[in-house]
C-alpha positions in Angstrom: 0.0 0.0 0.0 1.7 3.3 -1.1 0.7 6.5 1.9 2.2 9.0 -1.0 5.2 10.6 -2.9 8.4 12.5 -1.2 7.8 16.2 -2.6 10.7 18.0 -0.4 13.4 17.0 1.0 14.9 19.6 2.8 18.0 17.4 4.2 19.7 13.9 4.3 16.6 12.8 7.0 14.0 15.2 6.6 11.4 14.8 3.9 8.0 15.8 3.2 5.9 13.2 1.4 2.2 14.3 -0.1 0.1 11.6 1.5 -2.5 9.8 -1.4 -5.1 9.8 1.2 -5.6 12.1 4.1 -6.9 8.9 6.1 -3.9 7.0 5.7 -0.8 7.4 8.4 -0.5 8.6 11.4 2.3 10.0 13.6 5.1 7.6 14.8 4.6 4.9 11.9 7.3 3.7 10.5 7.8 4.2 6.8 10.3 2.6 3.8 11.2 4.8 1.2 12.3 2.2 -1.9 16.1 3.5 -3.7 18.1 2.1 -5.9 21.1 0.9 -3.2 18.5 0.0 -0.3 15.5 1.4 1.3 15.4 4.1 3.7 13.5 3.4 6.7 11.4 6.9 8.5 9.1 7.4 10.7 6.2 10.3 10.4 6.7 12.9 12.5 4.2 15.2 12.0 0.8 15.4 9.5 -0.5 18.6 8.1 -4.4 18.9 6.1 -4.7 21.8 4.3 -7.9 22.7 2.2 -7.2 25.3 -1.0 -7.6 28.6 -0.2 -9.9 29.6 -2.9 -12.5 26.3 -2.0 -13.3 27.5 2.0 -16.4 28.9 1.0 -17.7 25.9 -0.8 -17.0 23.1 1.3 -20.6 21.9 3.1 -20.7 18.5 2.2 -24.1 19.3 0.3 -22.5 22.0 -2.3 -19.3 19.6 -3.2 -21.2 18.0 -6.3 -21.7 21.5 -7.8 -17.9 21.8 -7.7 -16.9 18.9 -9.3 -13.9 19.4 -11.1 -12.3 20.2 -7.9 -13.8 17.6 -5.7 -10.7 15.2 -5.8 -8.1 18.0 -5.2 -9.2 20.9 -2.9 -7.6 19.5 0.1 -4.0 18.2 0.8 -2.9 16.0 3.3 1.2 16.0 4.1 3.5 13.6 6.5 6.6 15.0 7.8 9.2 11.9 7.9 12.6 11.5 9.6 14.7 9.6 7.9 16.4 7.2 10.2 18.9 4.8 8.1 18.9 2.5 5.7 18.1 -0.9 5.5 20.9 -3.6 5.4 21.8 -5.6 2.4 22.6 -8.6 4.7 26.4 -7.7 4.3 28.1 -5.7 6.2 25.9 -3.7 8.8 27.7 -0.9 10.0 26.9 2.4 9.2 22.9 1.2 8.5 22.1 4.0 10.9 23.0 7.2 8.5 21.5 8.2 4.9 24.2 8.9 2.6 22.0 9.8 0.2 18.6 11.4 0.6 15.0 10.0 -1.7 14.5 11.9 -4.5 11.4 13.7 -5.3 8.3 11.9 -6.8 10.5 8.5 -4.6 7.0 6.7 -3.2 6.4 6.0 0.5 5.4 3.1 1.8 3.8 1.7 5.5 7.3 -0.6 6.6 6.6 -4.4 6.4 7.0 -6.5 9.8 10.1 -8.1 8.0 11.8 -4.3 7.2 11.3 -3.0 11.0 12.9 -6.8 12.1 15.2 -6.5 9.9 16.3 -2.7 10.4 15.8 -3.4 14.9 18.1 -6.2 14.3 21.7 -5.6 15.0 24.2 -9.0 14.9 21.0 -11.7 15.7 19.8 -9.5 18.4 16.7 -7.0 18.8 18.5 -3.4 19.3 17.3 0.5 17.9 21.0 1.8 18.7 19.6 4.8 17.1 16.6 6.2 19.6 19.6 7.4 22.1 21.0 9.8 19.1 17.1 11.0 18.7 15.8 10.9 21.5 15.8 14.8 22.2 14.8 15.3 18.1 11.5 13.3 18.7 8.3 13.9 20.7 7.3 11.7 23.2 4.2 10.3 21.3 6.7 9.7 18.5 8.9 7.8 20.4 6.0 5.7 22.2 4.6 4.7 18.8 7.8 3.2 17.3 8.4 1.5 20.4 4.9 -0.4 20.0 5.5 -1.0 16.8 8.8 -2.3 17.4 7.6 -4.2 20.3 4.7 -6.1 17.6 7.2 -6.9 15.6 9.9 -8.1 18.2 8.3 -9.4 21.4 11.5 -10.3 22.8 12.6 -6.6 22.9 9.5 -5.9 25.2 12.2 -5.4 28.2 14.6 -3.4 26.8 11.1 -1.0 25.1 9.4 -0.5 28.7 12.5 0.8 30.0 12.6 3.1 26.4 9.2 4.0 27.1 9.8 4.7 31.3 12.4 6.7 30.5 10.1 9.0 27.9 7.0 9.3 30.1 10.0 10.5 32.5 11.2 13.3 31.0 
């Protein structure tokens, strides 16, 4: 299921991606953004709804059909993403938790399977995310807690390690 296409990418992590949907996503998911050397795995940060500026006056539900040609595209929904690294190859997994190279605009964005969020929280056969120290102050809390769940679905044998993730966010 494609959530939408990057349309900015204002640095190597940070990316804006025009959601197909403005039902789909929601903040703290994590995301896969396909490349040519290996996917980037995100995480929404934020989502904006905007309605064009010119439609405001016309949107009761009961007037929309006399303004069909711009029924499908008066409003726009956005995700903000993080980028967080990139997936491994199954070689060499050092350095997995840095984006060399950003998406490129029009790149789609993706919900991450089960198997890319194991495989990306998996460092040397064992669950880890290495990375949420270095973030940890970049993210809001309800960020955080959502990966952490996620995570936690996907690896139940990093529940330990995540409640002591999640203490220490509710903390501070």
């Amino acid at each position: 299921m494609r959530l939408g296409n990057i349309i900015e990418v204002s640095s190597a992590d940070r990316y804006i991606a025009k959601l197909t949907d403005e039902d789909v996503g929601f903040i703290g998911l994590f995301v896969s953004i396909p490349a040519k050397e290996s996917a980037i795995i995100g995480v929404i940060t934020g989502l904006t709804h905007s309605v064009r500026e010119e439609m405001l006056g016309f949107l009761a539900p009961d007037e929309k059909v006399k303004y069909q040609p711009y029924i499908e595209d008066y409003k726009n929904s956005y995700a903000i993403i993080r980028g967080l690294g990139r997936l491994p190859d199954g070689g060499d997994q050092a350095g997995r938790y840095t984006i060399d190279k950003p998406p490129r605009i029009d790149d789609p964005v993706e919900p991450a399977s089960r198997d890319e969020i194991v495989r990306f929280h998996t460092v040397h056969g064992k669950p880890g995310a290495p990375y949420l120290h270095a973030i940890r102050d970049v993210l809001d809390a309800p960020v955080i807690m959502s990966m952490t769940e996620q995570i936690e679905a996907a690896i139940p044998e990093s529940g330990d390690m995540l409640h002591l993730v999640r203490r220490y966010v509710t903390r501070t």
